[in-house]
MARSEPA-122854 format. One line per 4 residues: number of its first residue (from 1); their letters; for each residue x, y, z of C-alpha. Coordinates in pm, whole numbers, padded with zeros to 5 digits. Example, Ala and Ser with C-alpha at 12.3 -4.5 7.8 and 13.67 -1.06 7.14 Angstrom:
REM MARSEPA-122854
1 = as = 01230 -00450 00780 ~ 01367 -00106 00714 $
This chain:
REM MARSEPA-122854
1 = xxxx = 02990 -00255 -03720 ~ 02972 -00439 -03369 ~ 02799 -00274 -03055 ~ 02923 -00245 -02687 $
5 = xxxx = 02744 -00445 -02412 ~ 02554 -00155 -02332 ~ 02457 -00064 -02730 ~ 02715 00207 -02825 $
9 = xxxx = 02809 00080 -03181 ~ 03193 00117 -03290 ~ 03399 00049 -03589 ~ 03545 -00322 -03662 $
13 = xxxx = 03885 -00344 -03890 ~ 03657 -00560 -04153 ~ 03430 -00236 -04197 ~ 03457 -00109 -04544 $
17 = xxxx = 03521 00293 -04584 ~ 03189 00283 -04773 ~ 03010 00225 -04457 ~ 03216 00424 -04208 $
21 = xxxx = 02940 00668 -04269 ~ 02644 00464 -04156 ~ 02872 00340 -03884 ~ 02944 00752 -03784 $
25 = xxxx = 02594 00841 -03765 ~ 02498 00569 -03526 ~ 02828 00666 -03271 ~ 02645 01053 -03332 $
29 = xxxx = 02324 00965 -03235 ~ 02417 00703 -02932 ~ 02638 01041 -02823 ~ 02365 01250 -02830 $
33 = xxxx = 02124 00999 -02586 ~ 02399 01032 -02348 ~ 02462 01387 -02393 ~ 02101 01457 -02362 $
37 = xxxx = 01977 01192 -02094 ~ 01906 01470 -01810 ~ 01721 01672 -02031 ~ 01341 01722 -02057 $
41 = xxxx = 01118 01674 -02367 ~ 00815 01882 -02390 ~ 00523 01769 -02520 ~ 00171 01999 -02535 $
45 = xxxx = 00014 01719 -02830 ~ -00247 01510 -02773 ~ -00037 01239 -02943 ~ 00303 01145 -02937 $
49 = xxxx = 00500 00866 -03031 ~ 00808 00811 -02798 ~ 01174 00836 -03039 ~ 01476 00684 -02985 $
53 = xxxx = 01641 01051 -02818 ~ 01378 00978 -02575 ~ 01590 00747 -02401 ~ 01760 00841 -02070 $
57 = xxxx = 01511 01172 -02091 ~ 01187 01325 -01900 ~ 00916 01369 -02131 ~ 00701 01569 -01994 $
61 = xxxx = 00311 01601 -02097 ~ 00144 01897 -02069 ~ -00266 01905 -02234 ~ -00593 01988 -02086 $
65 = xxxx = -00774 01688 -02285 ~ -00700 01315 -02302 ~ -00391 01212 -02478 ~ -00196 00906 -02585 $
69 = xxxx = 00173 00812 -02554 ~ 00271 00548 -02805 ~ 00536 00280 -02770 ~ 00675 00215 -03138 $
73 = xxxx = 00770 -00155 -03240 ~ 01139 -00313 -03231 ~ 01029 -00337 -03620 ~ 00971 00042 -03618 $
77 = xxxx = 01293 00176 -03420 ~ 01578 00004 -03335 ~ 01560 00040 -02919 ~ 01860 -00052 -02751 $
81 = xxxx = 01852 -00325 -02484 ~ 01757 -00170 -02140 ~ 01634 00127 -02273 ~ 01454 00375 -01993 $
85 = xxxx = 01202 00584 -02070 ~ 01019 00855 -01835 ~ 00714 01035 -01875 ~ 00566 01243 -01661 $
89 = xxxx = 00189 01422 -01726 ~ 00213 01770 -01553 ~ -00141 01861 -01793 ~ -00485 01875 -01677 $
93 = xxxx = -00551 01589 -01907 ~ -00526 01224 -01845 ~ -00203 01017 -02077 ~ -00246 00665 -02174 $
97 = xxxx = -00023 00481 -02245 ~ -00061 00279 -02530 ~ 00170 00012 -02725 ~ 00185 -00060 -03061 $
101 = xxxx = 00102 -00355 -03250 ~ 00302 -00656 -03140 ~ 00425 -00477 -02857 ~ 00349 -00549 -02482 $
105 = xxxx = 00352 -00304 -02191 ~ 00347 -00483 -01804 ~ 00239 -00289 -01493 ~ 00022 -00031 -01381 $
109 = xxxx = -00147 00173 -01408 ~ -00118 00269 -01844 ~ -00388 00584 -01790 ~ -00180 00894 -01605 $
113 = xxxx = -00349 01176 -01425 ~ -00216 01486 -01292 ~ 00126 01447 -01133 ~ 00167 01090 -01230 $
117 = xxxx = 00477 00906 -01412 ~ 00648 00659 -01443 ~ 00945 00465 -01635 ~ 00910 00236 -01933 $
121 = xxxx = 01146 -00050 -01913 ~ 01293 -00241 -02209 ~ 01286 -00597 -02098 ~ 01337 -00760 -02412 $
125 = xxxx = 01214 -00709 -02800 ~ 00892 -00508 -02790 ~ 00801 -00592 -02448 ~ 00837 -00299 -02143 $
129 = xxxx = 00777 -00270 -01777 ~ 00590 -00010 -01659 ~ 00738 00165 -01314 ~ 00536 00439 -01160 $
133 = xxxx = 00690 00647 -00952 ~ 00372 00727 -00748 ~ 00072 01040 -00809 ~ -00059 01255 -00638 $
137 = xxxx = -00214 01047 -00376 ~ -00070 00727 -00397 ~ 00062 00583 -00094 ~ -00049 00919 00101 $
141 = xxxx = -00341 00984 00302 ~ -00433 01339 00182 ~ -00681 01582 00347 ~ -01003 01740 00195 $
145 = xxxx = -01268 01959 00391 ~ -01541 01730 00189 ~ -01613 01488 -00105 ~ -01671 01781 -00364 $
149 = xxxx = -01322 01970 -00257 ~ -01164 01584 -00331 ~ -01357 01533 -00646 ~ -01220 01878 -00822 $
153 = xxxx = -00876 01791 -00651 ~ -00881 01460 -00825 ~ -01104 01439 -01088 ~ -00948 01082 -01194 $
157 = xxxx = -00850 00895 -00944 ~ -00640 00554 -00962 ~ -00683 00261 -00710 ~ -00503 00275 -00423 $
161 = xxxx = -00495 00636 -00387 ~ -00594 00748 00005 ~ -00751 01057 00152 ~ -00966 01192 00428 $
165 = xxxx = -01201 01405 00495 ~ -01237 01651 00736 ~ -01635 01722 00763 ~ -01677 01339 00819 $
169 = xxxx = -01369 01182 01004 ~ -01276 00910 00805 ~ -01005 00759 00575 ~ -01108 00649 00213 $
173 = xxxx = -00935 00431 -00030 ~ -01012 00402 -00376 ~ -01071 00085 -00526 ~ -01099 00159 -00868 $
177 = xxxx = -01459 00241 -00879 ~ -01538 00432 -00571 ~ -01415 00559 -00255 ~ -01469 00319 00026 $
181 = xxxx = -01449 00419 00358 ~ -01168 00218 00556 ~ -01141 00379 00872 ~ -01301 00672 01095 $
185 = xxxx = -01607 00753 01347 ~ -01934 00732 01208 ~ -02173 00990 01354 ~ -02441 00844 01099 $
189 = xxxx = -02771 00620 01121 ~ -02612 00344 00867 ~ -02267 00323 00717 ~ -02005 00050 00627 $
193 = xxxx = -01615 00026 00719 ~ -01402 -00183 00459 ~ -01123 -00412 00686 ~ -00785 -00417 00474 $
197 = xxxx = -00877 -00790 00458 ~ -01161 -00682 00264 ~ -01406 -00778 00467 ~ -01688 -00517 00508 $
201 = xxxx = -01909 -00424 00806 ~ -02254 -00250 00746 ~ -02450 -00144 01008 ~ -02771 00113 01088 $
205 = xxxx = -03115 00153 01257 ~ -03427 00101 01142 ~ -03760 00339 01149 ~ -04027 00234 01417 $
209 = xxxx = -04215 -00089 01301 ~ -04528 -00183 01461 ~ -04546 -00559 01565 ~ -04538 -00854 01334 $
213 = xxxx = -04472 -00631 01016 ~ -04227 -00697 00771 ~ -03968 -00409 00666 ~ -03665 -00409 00391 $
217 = xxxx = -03370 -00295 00514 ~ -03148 -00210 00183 ~ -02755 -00216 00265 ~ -02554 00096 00248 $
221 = xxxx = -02337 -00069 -00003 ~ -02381 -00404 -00206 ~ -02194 -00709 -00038 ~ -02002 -00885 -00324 $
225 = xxxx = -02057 -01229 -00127 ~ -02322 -01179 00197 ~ -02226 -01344 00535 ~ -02440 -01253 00803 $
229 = xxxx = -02698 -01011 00965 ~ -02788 -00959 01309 ~ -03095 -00776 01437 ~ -03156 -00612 01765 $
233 = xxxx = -03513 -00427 01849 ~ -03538 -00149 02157 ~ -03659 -00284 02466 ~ -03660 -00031 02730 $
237 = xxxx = -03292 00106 02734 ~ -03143 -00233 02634 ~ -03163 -00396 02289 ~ -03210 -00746 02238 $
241 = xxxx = -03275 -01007 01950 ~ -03559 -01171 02168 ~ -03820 -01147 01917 ~ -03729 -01034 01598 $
245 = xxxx = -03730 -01243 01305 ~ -03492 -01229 00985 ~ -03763 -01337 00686 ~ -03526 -01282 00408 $
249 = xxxx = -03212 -01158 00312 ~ -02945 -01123 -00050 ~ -02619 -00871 -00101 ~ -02833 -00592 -00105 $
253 = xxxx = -03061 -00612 00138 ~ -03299 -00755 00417 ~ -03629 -00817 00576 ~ -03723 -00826 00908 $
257 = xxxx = -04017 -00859 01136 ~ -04058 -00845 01554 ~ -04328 -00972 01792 ~ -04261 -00742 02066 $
261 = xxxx = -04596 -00564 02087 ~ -04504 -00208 02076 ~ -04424 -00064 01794 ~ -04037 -00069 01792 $
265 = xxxx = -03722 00054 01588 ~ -03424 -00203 01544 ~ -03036 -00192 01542 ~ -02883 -00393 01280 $
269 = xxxx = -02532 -00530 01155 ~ -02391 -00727 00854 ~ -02095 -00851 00795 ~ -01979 -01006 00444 $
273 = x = -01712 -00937 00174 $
């Protein structure tokens, strides 16, 4: 039995009748990939372990818990070269998707929430590509009245997904641990903005500190590597650094003193990555 470039096996003149067979059931079964490629495959387990039929299909997801979608070996079943399949999670539940042994998945991201998918890739003997094919907020700025409406929204979000919301005016971006802020007013006493370079500005205002007392200032957010701080104390309607002293200062936070006289509050900024 030989194969076509794109896998479709056929019948060679040195095949024996004994085989034929064999040979039959593969044609059958290539058929039926073809026949069946638009269709859908429904899955409601919390485990499943992708088939050849799969190929050329949708298979859908559909569980309130976590699941896993497994990627058998070459070893295991015989996947033709090129072979594409889709999955899609339409459950409550995150997928993961999760090779076997000896078996290598590339691209991002392997967990799926709500809405998310994507297309496996044969690139070669038990290696695949992973392609998503975006989420529910990936690449979209989406709108939330607050954090708590976003949170129930997306209970697992992925980096790079965007939203804003609407009781504070700003843009967030996930990074894969937290939203950070990336763009918006800030109506607050301290806050931070994250550049797209990555390179984050804090700023605030300090309490009232009587004259040559030191005070800790603790950052909004921890700097991953600290640059700079500036420091600005209330003098009349102006603010100036004429005065003030920065004692001390690390990722997280800083100290700072003033010899003004009065007691005094302070404006501050840091800048860092």
């Amino acid at each position: 039995m030989a194969t076509t470039a794109a896998g479709t096996p056929y019948v060679e003149s040195t095949d024996l009748a004994s085989s034929y067979p064999a040979v039959s059931l593969g044609l059958a079964n290539r058929v039926d990939q073809v026949m069946q490629a638009p269709t859908q495959n429904a899955i409601t387990s919390t485990g499943y372990t992708a088939v050849l039929l799969d190929a050329g299909k949708t298979v859908t997801r559909s569980n309130a818990a976590a699941s896993t979608h497994t990627i058998p070996a070459q070893a295991t079943l015989a996947w033709a070269a090129n072979t594409q399949l889709n999955i899609l999670n339409i459950g409550a539940g995150t997928v993961t998707i999760t090779p076997a042994a000896t078996v290598t998945i590339n691209g991002t991201p392997l967990t799926l929430t709500t809405s998310q998918g994507g297309s496996l890739v044969r690139t070669a003997s038990n290696t695949w590509t992973f392609i998503p094919i975006g989420g529910l907020t990936t690449g979209l700025v989406v709108p939330y009245a607050n954090a708590s409406a976003r949170t129930a929204a997306i209970p697992s979000p992925v980096e790079g997904d965007m939203s804003s919301l609407a009781n504070d005016d700003k843009v967030y971006r996930y990074n894969g641990t937290l939203w950070v802020a990336v763009a918006g007013a800030d109506t607050t006493a301290s806050g931070y903005t994250v550049l797209a370079t990555g390179l984050i500005m804090q700023y605030g205002q300090t309490g009232n500190v009587a004259s040559l007392t030191n005070q800790t200032v603790t950052f909004p957010i921890a700097f991953n590597s600290f640059g700079a701080v500036t420091v600005t104390v209330s003098a009349g309607s102006a603010f100036t650094s004429k005065g003030t002293s920065l004692n001390s200062w690390s990722n997280i936070n800083f100290a700072w003193s003033h010899n003004v006289g009065a007691t005094t509050n302070a404006n501050w900024i840091a800048v860092g990555r």
